[in-house]
N, C-alpha and C positions, 0 to 999 in steps of 0.2 A: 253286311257291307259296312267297311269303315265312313264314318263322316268328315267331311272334309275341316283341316285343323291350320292351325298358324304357325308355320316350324319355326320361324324368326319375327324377331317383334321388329316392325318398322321404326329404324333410328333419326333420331333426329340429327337433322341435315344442319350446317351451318355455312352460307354461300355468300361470294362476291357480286354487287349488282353487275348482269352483263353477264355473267358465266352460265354454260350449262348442267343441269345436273338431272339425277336419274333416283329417283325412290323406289325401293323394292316391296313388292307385296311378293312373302312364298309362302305359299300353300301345302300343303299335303293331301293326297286322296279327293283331290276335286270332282272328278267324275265330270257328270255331263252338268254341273253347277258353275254357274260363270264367277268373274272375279268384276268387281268395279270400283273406280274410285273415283272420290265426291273432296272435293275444296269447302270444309265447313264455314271460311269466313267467308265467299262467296256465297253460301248453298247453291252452287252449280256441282254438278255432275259432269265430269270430266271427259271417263270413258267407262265403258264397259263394254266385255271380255275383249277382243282386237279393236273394237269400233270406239273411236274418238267423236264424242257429243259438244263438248264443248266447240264452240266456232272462235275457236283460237288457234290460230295455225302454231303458236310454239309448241304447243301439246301435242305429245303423243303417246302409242302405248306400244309396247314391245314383249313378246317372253321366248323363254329360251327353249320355247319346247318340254321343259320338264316341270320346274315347281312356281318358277319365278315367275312374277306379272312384273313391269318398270315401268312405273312413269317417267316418263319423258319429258323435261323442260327447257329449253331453248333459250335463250338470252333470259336469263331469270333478270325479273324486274322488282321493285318494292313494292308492288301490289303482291307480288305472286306470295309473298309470307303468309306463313299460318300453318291451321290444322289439316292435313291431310289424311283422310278416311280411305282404309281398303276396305270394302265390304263383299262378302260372299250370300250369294241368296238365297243361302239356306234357312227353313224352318224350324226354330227360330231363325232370322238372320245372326250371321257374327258377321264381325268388325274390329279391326283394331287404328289405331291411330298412330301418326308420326308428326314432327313441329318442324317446320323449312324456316329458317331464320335466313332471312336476306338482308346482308351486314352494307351501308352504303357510304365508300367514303365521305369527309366532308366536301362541303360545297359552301362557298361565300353567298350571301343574295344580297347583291349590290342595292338591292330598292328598298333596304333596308335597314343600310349602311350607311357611315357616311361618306360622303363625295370624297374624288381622290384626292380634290384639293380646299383646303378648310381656313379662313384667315380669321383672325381676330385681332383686337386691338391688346396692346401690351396691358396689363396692368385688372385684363378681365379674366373670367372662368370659360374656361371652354371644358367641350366632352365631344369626345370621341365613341364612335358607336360600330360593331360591327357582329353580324348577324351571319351564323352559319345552320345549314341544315345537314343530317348524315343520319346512320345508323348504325352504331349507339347516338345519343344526343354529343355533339363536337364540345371539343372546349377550348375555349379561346385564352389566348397569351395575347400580351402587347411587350413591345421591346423598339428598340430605338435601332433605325438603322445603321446610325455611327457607332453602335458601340456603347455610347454613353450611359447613365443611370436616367431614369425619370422620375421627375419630383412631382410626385401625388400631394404631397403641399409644402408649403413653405421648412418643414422640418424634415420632413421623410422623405429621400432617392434609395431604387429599389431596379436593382438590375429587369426586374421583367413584373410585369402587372398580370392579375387572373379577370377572368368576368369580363362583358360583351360589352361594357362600356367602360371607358378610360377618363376618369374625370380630372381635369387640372385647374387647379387653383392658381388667381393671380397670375398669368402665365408671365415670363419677361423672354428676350429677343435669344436670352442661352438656350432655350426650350425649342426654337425654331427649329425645323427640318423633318426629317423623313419618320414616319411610326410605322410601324410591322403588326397588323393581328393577326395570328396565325392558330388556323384552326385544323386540329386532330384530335380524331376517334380513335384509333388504334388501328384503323384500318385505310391502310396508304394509299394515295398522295396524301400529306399533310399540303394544305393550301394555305394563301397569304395575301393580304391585300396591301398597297403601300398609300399611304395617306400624306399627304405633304402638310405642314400645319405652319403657315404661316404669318407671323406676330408683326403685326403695323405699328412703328412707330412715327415719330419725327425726325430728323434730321440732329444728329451731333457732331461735331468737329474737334480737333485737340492737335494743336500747331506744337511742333516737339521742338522749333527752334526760332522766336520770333526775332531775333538779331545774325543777322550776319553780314559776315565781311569779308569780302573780295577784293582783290588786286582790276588795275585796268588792263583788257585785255583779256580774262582769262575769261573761263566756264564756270557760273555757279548754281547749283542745285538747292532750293526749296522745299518742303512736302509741308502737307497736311493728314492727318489719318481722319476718316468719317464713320460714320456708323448709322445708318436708314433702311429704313422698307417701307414703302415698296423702292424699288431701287430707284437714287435719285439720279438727277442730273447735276454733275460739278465741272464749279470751269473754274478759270483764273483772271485775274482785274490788276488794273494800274494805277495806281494814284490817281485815284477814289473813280473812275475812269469809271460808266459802265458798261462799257465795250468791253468782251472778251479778248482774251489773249487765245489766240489760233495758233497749231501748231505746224511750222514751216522750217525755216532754214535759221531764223534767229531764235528761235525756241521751239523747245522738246518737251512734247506734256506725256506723262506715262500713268496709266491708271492700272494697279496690281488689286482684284477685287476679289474676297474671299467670303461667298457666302451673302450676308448683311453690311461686312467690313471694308473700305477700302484705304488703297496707300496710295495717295495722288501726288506726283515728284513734277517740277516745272524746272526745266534747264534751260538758262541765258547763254548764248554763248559771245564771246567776245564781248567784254561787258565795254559799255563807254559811259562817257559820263550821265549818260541822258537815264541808263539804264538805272542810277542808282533810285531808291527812294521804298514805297511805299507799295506794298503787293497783297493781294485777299485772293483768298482761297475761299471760293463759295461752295454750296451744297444746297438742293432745293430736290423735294418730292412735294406728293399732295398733301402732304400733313402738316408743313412747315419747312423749313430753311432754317440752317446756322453759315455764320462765317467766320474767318480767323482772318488775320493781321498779321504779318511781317517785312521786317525792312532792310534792305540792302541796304550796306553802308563799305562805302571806298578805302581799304587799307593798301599801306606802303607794302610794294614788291619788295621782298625779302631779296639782300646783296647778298650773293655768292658771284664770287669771279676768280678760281684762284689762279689761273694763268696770268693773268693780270698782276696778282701779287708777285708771281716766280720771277715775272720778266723783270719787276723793278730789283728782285733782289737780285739777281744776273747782271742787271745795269751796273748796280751799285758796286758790285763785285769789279767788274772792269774798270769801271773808272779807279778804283783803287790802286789796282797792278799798274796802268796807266802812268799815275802819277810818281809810284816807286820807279819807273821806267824814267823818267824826267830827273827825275832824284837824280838818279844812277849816271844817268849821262850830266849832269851839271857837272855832279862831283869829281868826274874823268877829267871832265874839261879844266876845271881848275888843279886840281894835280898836275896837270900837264903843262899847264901856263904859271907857274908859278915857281918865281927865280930862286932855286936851290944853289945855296953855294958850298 
């Protein structure tokens, strides 16, 4: 009688966390000798011949009637990796083995990362940290959401950074905004956390035109450009006033803010005399306050009238012909009065 043999070596699996899959034990000449199989990194015993031992409902065992024994596993998990043993109970026993690689994409772990949102003061070191798990081990990128480079120190910007922490030197207010760590294994989703990193300063101001000059009557416009964080609060003042200027019907305040930056525009309308003089553009957050200075000052309405011009020379014109008209009739008159003999 032949002894029961291994007609195919059990291959090694390579699986998705979450996926099911099936290992073959095939035999030959088994007779009335059972087949079983054993999980060496557990030492638990699975099943043997149809009977499932394990008290793990994803397990199971199947054959097709002829050579084949299958395990059966059901949402393969990252415990379920390892050696897997088919055993036959012959004496001696045989055995052969197969390896279940269970591949898991990455995964961020927030509790071990940094928070999504990170500030520091300008002019200090920050680091950024982020922590992913997977199978194979993840590997992490940093990159800047806009697009831009990031400056690992004062010499070196480097479109995208490696390694689980991001260290920045010196940081200044250009550094500000969104950072990307994005972690992938090879095996997909690539995942991403978005970190906001925001740089506290004080308050600066930069007046682009401290003189200007208006006609009475008209509209004139103002600005100040700032630049703070945390985001301040800016108003406008009157000779040396400090009472705000509030915007209503004789004035239009417009704040265009970009990011840390802004462009604060103050429109007068119909200007009168009271309006000229002496105007600030304030700026205050928690870290300090700047102000700027500038002054309205009264110039002459520029003379355009040219209908006014046409009509005098139209005037001028007729009176001209007029007077040849006067001409013309003296002259008749004395021809005519005048004793020809």
């Amino acid at each position: 009688m032949l002894e029961p043999e291994f007609a195919e070596p059990i291959p090694n699996v390579t699986i998705p966390v979450g996926r099911d899959v099936s290992l073959p034990c095939v035999v030959s000449n088994l007779g009335n000798y059972k087949v079983a199989w054993i999980h060496i990194d557990r030492k638990m015993i699975l099943t043997v011949h149809k009977h499932v031992i394990a008290r793990i409902p994803r397990f199971s065992m199947s054959h097709d009637g002829q050579k084949t024994w299958l395990l059966n596993i059901n949402g393969v998990r990252a415990s379920d990796k390892g050696i897997y043993m088919c055993q036959v109970n012959t004496d001696p026993m045989i055995s052969q083995v197969g390896y279940l690689q269970v591949v898991v994409p990455p995964n961020i772990v927030d509790d071990e990362s940094s928070p999504s949102t990170v500030a520091v003061r300008e002019g200090l070191n920050v680091s950024l940290t982020c922590k992913a798990k997977g199978n194979p081990e993840p590997r992490i990128v940093w990159k800047r959401e806009n697009g831009f480079n990031i400056t690992v120190d004062k010499k070196t910007r480097v479109e995208k950074q490696h390694g689980n922490v991001l260290n920045l030197t010196k940081v200044s207010r250009a550094e500000m905004g969104s950072y990307l760590c994005i972690a992938s294994n090879g095996i997909p989703p690539s995942v991403s956390k978005r970190i906001v990193l925001d740089i506290e300063f004080s308050p600066t101001l930069l007046v682009p035109n401290q003189l200007v000059g208006a006609p009475l009557g008209t509209d004139v416009t103002i600005d100040c450009l700032t630049e703070a964080y945390p985001r301040p609060i800016s108003f406008w003042s009157y000779q040396e006033s400090i009472n705000m200027i509030f915007h209503g019907s004789k004035y239009h305040i417009v704040i265009n803010e970009d990011g840390y930056k802004a462009h604060t525009k103050l429109t007068i309308r119909s200007l009168s005399r009271a309006d000229y003089g002496n105007y600030k553009c304030i700026t205050k957050n928690s870290l300090g306050e700047a102000e700027g200075s500038m002054r309205i000052y009264e110039i002459s309405r520029p003379y355009e009238n040219p209908k006014s011009t046409s009509g005098l020379l139209n005037g001028a014109a007729h009176i001209d012909l007029h007077k040849k008209h006067l001409f013309l009739l003296l002259f008749a008159y004395i021809l005519m009065s005048w004793p020809f003999t």
